[in-house]
TORPARO-88512 format. One record per residue (C-alpha): residue in one letter; z, y, x. Coordinates in steps of 0.02 Angstrom, whole numbers, plus 50000, padded with zeros to 5 digits. Each point is the difference from the previous one (the first is absolute). Layout:
N
AZYX ...
END
This chain:
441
X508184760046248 X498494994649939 X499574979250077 X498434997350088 X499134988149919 X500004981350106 X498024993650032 X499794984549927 X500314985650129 X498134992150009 X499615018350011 X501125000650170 X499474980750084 X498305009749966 X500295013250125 X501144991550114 X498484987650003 X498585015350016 X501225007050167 X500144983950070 X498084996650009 X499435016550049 X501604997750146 X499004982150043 X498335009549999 X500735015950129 X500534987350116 X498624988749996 X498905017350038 X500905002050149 X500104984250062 X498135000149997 X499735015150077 X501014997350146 X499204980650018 X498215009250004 X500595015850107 X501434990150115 X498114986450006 X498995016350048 X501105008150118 X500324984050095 X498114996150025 X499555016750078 X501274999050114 X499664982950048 X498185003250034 X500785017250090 X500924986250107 X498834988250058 X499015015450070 X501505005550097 X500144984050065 X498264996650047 X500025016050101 X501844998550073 X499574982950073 X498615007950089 X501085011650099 X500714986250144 X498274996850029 X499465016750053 X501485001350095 X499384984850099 X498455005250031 X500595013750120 X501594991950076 X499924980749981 X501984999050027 X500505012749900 X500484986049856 X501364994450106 X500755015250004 X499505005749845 X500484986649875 X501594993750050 X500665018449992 X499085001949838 X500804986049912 X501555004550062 X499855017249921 X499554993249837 X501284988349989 X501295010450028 X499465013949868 X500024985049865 X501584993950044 X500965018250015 X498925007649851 X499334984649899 X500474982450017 X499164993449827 X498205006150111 X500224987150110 X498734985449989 X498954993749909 X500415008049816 X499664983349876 X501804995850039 X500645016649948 X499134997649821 X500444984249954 X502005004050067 X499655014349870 X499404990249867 X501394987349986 X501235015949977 X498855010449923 X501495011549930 X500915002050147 X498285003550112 X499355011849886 X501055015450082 X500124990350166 X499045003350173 X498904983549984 X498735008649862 X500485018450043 X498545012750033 X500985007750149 X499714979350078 X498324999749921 X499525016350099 X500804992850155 X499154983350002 X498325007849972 X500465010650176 X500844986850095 X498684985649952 X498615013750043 X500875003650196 X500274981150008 X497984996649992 X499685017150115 X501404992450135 X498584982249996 X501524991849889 X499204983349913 X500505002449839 X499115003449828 X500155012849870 X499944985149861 X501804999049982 X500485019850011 X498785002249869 X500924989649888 X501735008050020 X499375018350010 X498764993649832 X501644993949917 X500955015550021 X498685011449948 X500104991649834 X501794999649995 X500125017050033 X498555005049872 X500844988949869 X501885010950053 X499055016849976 X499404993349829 X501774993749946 X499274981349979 X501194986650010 X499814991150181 X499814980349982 X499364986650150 X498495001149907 X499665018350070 X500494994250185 X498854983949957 X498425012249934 X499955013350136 X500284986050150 X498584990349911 X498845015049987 X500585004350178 X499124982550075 X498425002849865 X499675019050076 X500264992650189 X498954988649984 X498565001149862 X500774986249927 X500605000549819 X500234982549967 X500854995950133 X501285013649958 X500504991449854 X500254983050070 X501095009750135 X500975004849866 X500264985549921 X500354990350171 X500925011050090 X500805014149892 X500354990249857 X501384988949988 X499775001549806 X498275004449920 X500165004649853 X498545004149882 X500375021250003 X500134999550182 X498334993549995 X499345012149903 X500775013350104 X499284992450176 X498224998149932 X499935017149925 X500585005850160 X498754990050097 X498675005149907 X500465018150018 X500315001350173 X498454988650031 X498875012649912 X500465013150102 X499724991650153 X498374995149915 X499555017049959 X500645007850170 X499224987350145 X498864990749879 X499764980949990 X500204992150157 X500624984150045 X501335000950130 X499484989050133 X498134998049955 X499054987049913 X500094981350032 X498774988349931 X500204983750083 X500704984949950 X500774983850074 X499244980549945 X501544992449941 X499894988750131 X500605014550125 X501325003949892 X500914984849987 X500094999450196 X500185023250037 X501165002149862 X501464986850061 X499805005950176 X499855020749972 X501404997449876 X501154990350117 X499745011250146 X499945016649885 X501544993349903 X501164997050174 X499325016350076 X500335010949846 X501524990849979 X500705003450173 X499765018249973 X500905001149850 X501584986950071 X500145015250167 X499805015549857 X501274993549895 X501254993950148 X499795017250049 X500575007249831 X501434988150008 X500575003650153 X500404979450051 X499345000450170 X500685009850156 X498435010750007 X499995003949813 X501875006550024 X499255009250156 X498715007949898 X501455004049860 X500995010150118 X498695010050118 X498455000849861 X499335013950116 X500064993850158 X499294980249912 X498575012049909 X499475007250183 X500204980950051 X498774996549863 X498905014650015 X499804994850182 X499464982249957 X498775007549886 X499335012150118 X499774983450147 X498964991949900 X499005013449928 X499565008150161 X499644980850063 X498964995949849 X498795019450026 X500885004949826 X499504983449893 X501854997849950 X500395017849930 X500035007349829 X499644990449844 X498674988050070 X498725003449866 X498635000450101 X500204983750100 X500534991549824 X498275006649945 X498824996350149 X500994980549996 X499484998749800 X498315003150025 X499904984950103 X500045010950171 X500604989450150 X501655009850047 X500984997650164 X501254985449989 X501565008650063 X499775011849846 X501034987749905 X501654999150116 X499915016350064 X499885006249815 X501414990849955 X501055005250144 X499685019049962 X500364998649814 X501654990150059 X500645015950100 X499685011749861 X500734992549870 X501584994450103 X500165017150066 X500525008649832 X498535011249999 X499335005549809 X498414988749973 X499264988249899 X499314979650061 X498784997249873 X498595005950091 X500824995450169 X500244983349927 X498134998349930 X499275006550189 X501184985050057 X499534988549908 X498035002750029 X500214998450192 X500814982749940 X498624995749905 X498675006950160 X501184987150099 X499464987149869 X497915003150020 X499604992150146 X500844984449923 X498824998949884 X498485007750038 X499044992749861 X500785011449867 X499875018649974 X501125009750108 X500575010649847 X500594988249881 X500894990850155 X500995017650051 X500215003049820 X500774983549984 X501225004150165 X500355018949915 X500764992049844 X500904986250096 X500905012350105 X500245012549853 X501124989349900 X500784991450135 X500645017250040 X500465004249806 X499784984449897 X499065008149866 X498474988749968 X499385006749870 X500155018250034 X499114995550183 X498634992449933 X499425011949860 X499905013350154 X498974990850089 X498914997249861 X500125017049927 X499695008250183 X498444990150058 X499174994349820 X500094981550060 X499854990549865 X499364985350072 X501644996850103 X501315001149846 X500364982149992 X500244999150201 X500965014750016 X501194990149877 X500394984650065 X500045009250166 X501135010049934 X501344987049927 X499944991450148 X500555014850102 X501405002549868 X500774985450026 X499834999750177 X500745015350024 X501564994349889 X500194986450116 X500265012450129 X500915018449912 X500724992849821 X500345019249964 X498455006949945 X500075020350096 X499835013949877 X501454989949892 X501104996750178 X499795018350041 X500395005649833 X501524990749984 X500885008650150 X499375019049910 X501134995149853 X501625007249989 X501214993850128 X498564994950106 X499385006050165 X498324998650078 X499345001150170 X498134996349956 
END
């Protein structure tokens, strides 16, 4: 038998070596690809989204205008509904969705296959969150659109056969806040602040890629816009050093009282959060009723997202002053009642009728930066993410002249709201979505 001759051994490290590389170079092709379509994908249907949800919310109010009570009946039963198809069907759609991301990115293996990122609870969110608004729920579509963003690149990454990291949960939740709101910036620092336990320099790379991606499709799509219209005024420093301590004081206690009664609810410590736990449908109607009170009492000012109010308030409108606790009560009920929805923009509509609380206090300075001032106060009381709160701002209104403000407004608030809920909520929530966990928020 003849022998077949042996390659020489540089001869074989030289092909081993050649396979290897052009392995390295098919994978990094397809991680690529799925970053940029997974980036793509995520920003059409986030833009797809936010005009759902600009539409849905308008529903309740043409309800109202034929039957003024019909609310009453309407929304309690309507919650009740909802809740009750996301607890029999899909229990990872309930809430907000920024807890369901970063629960999946500290297992990323084990959540990869799991209902938290799954298209089948992407799909359902998008529904639920979208009947929520139509029922006159006071939610957002922020949050949503960060857990159905995050599982629409998990699920284009699957189809390509890319290996899942957190960094893919990280990118597409990131991307998910820069399509919602216009803002690319800040959805890198809500990566790094909120997603991120551990940033590491690829997972960077990965979020702004994304960013940029699905921010040029929302670019291309509805064109530059700046999400809550542009601010131009500015605050002597004088003003500062007396608004700032005061709007971040109140701010930080009222945004930290919300988040204390959301995560008690989660928990399940008080009487009434073990009430909820055990009859989520008939708590839900509870809710949806409370919700329905004060919307019919406030002509409709406490439904939906709150964008508009938030709006009129920034441009240095003079708002009614029961905006701010009737806003805050509303939002309450629909996040305690288990409903799909987001707070960010909830939050941000609270924390302006703060700040329109705030202008008649100081009537010298311009009503915008002032409610701008209460919006950021409230905002991270409610999620202690400085940073992520005040690049929003910034990003959605221009204001340039307020940056510094908006800071030390902002760290005040943080603290103060430690003071009263140590936990900050996305991580509380998340904790009880881990294995072994359970959840009633």
């Amino acid at each position: 038998m003849p022998i077949k001759p042996t390659l020489p051994r540089w001869v074989r490290l030289w092909r081993l070596r050649i396979n290897r590389r052009a392995r390295s170079e098919v994978v990094d092709i397809r991680r690529r690809v799925a970053m940029v379509g997974g980036a793509v994908l995520l920003g059409l249907v986030a833009l797809a989204f936010a005009t759902a949800g600009d539409h849905a919310q308008r529903l309740i109010f043409r309800v109202t205008d034929r039957v003024w009570w019909l609310p009453l009946l309407i929304t309690p039963t309507a919650f009740a509904l909802i809740v009750w198809t996301a607890a029999r069907f899909f229990p990872e759609s309930r809430g907000s969705g920024i807890p369901q991301i970063i629960a999946a990115g500290r297992r990323p293996d084990e959540s990869v296959k799991g209902p938290l990122v799954s298209l089948r609870t992407a799909i359902a969110k998008l529904g639920l969150t979208l009947a929520t608004l139509a029922a006159g729920g006071s939610v957002g579509r922020e949050g949503p659109t960060v857990q159905v963003s995050a599982a629409i690149m998990v699920a284009v990454h699957r189809l390509l056969k890319v290996r899942i990291t957190a960094g893919v949960f990280i990118a597409g939740g990131a991307a998910g806040v820069a399509a919602a709101f216009n803002t690319p910036l800040a959805g890198i620092a809500f990566a790094i602040e909120e997603l991120a336990s551990a940033y590491e320099q690829r997972v960077a790379v990965l979020t702004m890629g994304a960013v940029m991606i699905a921010g040029l499709v929302s670019l291309a799509i509805a064109g530059d816009y700046v999400y809550f219209g542009v601010m131009r005024e500015t605050l002597p420093v004088a003003d500062v050093l007396i608004i700032a301590p005061v709007a971040g004081v109140g701010g930080g206690l009222a945004g930290g009282l919300f988040a204390r009664i959301v995560l008690a609810a989660s928990a399940r410590t008080a009487g009434w959060a073990r009430y909820a736990a055990r009859r989520p449908v008939v708590f839900a109607a509870g809710c949806g009723l409370v919700v329905a009170m004060v919307g019919v009492a406030t002509s409709g000012g406490t439904w939906g997202t709150g964008y508009d109010v938030t709006k009129f308030l920034v441009e240095g409108n003079q708002g009614k002053l029961w905006f701010f606790p009737a806003k805050f009560a509303a939002a309450l009920a629909s996040t305690l009642s288990g409903a799909p929805g987001g707070i960010f923009a909830p939050s941000l509509a609270v924390g302006a009728g703060f700040g329109n609380l705030l202008t008649p206090a100081f009537p010298e300075s311009p009503a915008g930066a002032v409610v701008m001032m209460g919006m950021v106060a409230y905002f991270v009381g409610v999620v202690r993410a400085p940073l992520t709160a005040v690049i929003i701002l910034i990003e959605a209104t221009a204001a340039r002249g307020v940056i510094l403000p908006l800071f030390m407004t902002a760290l005040i608030a943080d603290w103060t709201s430690a003071q009263i809920c140590p936990t900050r909520l996305y991580h509380g929530l998340a904790m009880r979505m881990l294995p072994g966990k359970t959840s009633a928020a």
